[in-house]
N, C-alpha and C positions, 0 to 999 in steps of 0.2 A: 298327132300334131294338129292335123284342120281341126280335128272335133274340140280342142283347146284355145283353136286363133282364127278359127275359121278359113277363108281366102290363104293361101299359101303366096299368091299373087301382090298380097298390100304390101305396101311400100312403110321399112322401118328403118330407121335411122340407128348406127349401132357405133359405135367405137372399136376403134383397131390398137390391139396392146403393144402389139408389135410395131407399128409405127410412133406409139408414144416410146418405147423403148431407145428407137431408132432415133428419134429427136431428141433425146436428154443426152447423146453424143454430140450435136451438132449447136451450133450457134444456133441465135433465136432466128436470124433472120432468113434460115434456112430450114426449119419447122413444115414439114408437111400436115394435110389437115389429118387429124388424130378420127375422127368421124365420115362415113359414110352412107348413101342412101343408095339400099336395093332393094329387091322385092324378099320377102320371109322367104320363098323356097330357094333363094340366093343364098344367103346368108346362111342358111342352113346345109346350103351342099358345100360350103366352104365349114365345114368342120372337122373335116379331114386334109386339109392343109396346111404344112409347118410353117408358111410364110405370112398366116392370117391367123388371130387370136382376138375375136369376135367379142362382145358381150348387149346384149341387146336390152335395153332398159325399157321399163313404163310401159312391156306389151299390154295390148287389149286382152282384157281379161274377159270371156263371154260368157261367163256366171260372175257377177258384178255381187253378187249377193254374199254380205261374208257366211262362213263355216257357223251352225248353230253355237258351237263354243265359244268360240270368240265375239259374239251379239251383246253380251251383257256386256260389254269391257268399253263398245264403239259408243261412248256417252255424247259425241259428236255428231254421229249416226242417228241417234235416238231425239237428240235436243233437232236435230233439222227436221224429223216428223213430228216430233213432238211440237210445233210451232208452223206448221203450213199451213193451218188453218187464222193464223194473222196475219191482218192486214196492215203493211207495212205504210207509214206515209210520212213526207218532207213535215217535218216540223219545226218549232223554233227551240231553242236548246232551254229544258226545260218544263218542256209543257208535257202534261199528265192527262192520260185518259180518263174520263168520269164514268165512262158504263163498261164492262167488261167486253160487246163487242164494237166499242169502240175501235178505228184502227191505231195502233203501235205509233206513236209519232220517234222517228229516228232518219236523224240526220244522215244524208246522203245514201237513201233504200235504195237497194239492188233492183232492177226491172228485167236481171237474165242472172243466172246463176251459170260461172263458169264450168266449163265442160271438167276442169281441172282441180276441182271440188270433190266431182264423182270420184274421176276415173285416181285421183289418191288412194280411194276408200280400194282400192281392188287392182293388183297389178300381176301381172307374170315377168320372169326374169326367163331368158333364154341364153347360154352363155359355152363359149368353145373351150375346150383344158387349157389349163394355160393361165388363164385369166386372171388377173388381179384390180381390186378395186380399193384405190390408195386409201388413206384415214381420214374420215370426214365423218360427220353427225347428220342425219336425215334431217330433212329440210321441216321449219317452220316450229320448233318445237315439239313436232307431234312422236308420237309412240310406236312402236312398227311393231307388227307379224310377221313368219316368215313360214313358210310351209314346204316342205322336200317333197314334190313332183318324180322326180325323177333325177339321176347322178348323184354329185354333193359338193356340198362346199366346207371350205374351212375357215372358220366365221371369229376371226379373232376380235375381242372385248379390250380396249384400251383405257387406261387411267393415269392421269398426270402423278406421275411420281409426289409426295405427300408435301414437300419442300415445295412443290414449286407453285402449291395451293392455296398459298399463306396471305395473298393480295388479289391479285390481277387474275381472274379466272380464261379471261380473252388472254391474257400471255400464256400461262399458263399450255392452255391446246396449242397455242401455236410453237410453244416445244417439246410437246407430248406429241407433236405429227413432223416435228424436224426429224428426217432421217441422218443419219452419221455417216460419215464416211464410208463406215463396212457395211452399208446399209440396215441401220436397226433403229428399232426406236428407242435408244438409249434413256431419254425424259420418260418414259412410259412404262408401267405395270401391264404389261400384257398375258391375256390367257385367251387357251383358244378352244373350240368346240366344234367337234364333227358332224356336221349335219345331213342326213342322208333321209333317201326316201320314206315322206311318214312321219318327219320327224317335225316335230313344231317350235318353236322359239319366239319370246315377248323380249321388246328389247326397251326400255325407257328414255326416257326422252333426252337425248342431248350426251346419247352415248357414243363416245369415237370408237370407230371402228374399220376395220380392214378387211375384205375378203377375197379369199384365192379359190380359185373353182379348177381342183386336179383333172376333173372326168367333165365331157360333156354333160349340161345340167337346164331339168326346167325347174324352176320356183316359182312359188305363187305368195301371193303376201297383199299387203294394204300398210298403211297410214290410218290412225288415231288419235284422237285427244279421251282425254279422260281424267273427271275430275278430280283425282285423285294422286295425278300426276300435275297439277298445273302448275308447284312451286317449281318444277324442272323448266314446263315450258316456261314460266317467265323468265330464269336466267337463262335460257337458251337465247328469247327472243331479244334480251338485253343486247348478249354479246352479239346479236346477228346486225345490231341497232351500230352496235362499235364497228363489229369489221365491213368494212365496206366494200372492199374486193371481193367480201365470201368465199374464201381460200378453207374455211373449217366446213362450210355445208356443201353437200351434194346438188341440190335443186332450189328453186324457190316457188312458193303457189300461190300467186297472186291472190285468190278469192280465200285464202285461208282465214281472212280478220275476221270474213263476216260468219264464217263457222262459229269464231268463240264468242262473236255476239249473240248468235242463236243462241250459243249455251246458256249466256248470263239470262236471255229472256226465258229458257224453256225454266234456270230457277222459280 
């Protein structure tokens, strides 16, 4: 575990299932907080507790570098080196460079590139049995990997039933993630897939999805764009434009825009 997170000591912020459990009995204004902040070797000696059902999101990944395999696909990746060598500057909208190294004129240039840019490109999941993580589509339009470390998960693939596709794509997910009464996703095409140590998975952009984690579990993964996926991100980013609660995505990544401006410049 240090040799994958380092410090046992840092402080991770995790969610408790069993207290979200706990509050979908109670009125709202009785809700305790569903989230916690302890140190990793905390978190981790509560894993054998029946009254705690952990999931740790967005650990520090300290091989930041993705898997040779997965290099060619990070066009995200490539488009932000491929373009560090320009020089970005305030310009007026419009205006064109005349010598090649010219600098870049582009409206409102970064002078820090968010920490949450990187740490997308590369995450670890650490997560207690138990576990469920409700239906939602990964944040910003982007692509995911997923890689079995260790335990597993059961990695269910969601689809709006074919009727309910005919209009409104934002309605649509938002009754393809309504549960029923007996709890199911009635609106929804579901299949699922077992994921266990070794095991790899690409998931496209603006896919809902659910996952239950039986066995304690680490996973490792990242966030992508890829141009070849970009007609998904746009309806992804559409619909994230519509819901404004963001009740269908899991996160959001502020510094995500200026990613797919690299891209359009690394064209």
């Amino acid at each position: 575990m240090s040799l994958q997170f380092g410090d046992l000591g840092q402080r991770c912020e995790w969610s408790d299932a069993c207290v979200s459990a706990t509050n979908r009995e109670l009125p709202e204004k009785e809700w305790e907080p569903t989230h916690q902040t302890t140190t990793l070797k905390t978190f981790i000696d509560l894993v054998g507790d029946p009254t705690t059902c952990g999931n740790w999101l967005d650990g520090k990944n300290l091989s930041p570098s993705p898997p040779p395999w997965v290099a060619p696909l990070l066009h995200c990746t490539n488009a932000w080196n491929q373009t560090m060598h320009v020089t970005l500057k305030e310009g007026a909208k419009g205006q064109k460079s005349k010598k090649p190294q010219d600098p870049v004129a582009l409206q409102g240039a970064p002078t820090a590139i968010r920490s949450a840019t990187w740490t997308s490109l590369g995450w670890r999941l650490v997560t207690h049995p138990g576990a469920v993580t409700f239906a939602h589509h990964d944040c910003c339009g982007m692509a995911t990997y997923v890689v079995g470390n260790a335990g597993c998960k059961i990695w269910a693939v969601m689809r709006p039933k074919r009727e309910l596709c005919k209009d409104d794509m934002k309605e649509a997910f938002e009754c393809a993630i309504d549960m029923s009464k007996d709890g199911r996703y009635s609106q929804a095409d579901v299949t699922t897939v077992c994921l266990e140590d070794g095991d790899i998975m690409f998931q496209p952009p603006g896919i809902l999805h659910t996952v239950y984690t039986p066995v304690p579990a680490i996973f490792s993964g990242g966030y992508f764009y890829n141009y070849n996926t970009m007609h998904l991100t746009r309806q992804v980013l559409l619909m994230a434009y519509l819901d404004e609660e963001g009740t269908h995505t899991n996160d959001h990544r502020p510094g995500f825009f200026r990613t797919l401006c690299r891209m359009v410049i690394a064209l």
